[in-house]
MIMARTI-137742 format. One line per field, with one value per residue (C-alpha): residue number from 1; residue in one letter; x, y, z. Coordinates in steps of 0.001 Angstrom, whole numbers, plus 500000, padded with zeros to 6 digits. Layout:
BEGIN
num	(NUM / ...)
residuo	(A / ...)
px	(X / ...)
py	(Y / ...)
pz	(Z / ...)
//
This chain:
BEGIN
num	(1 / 2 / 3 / 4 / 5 / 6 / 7 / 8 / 9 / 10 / 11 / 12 / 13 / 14 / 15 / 16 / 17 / 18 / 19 / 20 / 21 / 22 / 23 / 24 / 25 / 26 / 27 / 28 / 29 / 30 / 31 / 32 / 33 / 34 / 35 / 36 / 37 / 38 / 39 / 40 / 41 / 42 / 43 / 44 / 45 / 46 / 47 / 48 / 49 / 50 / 51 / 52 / 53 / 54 / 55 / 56 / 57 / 58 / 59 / 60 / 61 / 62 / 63 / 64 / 65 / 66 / 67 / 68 / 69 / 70 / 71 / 72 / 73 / 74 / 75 / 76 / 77 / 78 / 79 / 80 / 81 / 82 / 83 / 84 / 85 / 86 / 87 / 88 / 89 / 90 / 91 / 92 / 93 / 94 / 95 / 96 / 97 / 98 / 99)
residuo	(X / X / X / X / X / X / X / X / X / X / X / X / X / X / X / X / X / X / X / X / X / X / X / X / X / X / X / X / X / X / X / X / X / X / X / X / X / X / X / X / X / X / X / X / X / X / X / X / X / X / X / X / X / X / X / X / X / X / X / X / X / X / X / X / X / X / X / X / X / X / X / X / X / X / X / X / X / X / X / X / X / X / X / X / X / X / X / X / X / X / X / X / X / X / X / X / X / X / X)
px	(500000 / 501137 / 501766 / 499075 / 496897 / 497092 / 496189 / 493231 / 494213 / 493418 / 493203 / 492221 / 489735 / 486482 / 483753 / 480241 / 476695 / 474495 / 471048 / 470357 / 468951 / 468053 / 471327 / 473420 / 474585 / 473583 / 475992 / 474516 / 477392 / 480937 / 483172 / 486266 / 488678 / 486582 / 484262 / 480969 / 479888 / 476215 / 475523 / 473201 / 473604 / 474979 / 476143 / 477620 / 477533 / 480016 / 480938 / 484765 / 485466 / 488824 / 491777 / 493745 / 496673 / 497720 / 495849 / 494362 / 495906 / 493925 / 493192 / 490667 / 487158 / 487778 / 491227 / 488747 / 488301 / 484651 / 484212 / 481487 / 482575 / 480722 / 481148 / 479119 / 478443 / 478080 / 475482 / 478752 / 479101 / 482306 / 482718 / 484338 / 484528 / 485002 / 484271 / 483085 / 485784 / 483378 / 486349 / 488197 / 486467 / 485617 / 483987 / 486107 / 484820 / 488179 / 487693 / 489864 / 489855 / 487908 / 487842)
py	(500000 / 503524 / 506696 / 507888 / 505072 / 504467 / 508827 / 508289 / 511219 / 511335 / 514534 / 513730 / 515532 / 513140 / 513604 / 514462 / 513491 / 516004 / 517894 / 521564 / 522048 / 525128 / 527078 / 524006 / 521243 / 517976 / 515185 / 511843 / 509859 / 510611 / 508796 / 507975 / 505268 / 503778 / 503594 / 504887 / 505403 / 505894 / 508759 / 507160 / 510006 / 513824 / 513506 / 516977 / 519859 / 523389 / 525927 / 527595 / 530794 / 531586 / 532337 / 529051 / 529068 / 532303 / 534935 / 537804 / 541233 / 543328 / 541147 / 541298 / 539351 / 537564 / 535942 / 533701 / 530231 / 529618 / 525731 / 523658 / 520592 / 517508 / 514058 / 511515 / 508064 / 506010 / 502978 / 500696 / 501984 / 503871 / 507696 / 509956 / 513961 / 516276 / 519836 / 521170 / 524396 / 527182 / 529526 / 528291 / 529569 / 525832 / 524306 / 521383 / 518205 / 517191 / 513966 / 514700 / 511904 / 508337 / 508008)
pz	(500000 / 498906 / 501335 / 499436 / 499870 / 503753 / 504239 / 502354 / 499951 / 496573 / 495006 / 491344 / 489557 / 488337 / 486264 / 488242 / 487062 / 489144 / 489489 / 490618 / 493904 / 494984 / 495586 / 494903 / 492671 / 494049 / 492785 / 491993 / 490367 / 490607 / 487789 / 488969 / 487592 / 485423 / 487640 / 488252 / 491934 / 492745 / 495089 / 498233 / 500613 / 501254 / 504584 / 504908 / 502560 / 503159 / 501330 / 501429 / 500669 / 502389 / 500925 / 501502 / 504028 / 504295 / 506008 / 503851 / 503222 / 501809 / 498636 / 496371 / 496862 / 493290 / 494740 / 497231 / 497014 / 495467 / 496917 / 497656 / 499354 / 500182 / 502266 / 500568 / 500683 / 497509 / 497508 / 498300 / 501302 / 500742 / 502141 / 499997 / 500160 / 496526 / 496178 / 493361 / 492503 / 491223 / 490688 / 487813 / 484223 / 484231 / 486914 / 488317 / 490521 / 492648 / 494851 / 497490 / 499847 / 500713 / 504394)
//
């Protein structure tokens, strides 16, 4: 087993299948190596909008993070938490980690 592997981090970005809620995007399968991974349940939802590590000084609103993260669990019982990066001119799904 990797370093990677026994953390749990992934950090990959995956292709989302998803449906608007109201003032969110509600994923329902998340595509990731190969495989597709059925949605059963939002178990938390957040939104970032800091500024990453270091603190701010004095800079601009449209520097922010624009993230909506998300712990789900898919209907094999794994856990897994993306964020969907709103800030990019392309919105990006990013798994970041399978607890």
């Amino acid at each position: 087993m990797s370093r990677r592997e026994a953390s749990g981090f992934i950090g990959e970005t995956v292709r989302v299948s998803w449906v608007q809620e109201v003032g969110y995007k509600r994923p329902t399968t998340i595509t990731w190596n190969g495989q597709d991974l059925a949605v059963q349940e939002i178990i938390m939802k957040w939104d970032d909008h800091g500024f990453g590590q270091s603190p701010p000084k004095k800079r601009p609103w449209y520097l922010r993070r624009h993230r909506t993260y998300y712990r789900v669990k898919t209907g094999d019982g794994r856990v897994l938490e993306l964020y969907l990066d709103r800030g990019a001119e392309k919105e990006t799904w990013v798994l970041v980690k399978e607890e």
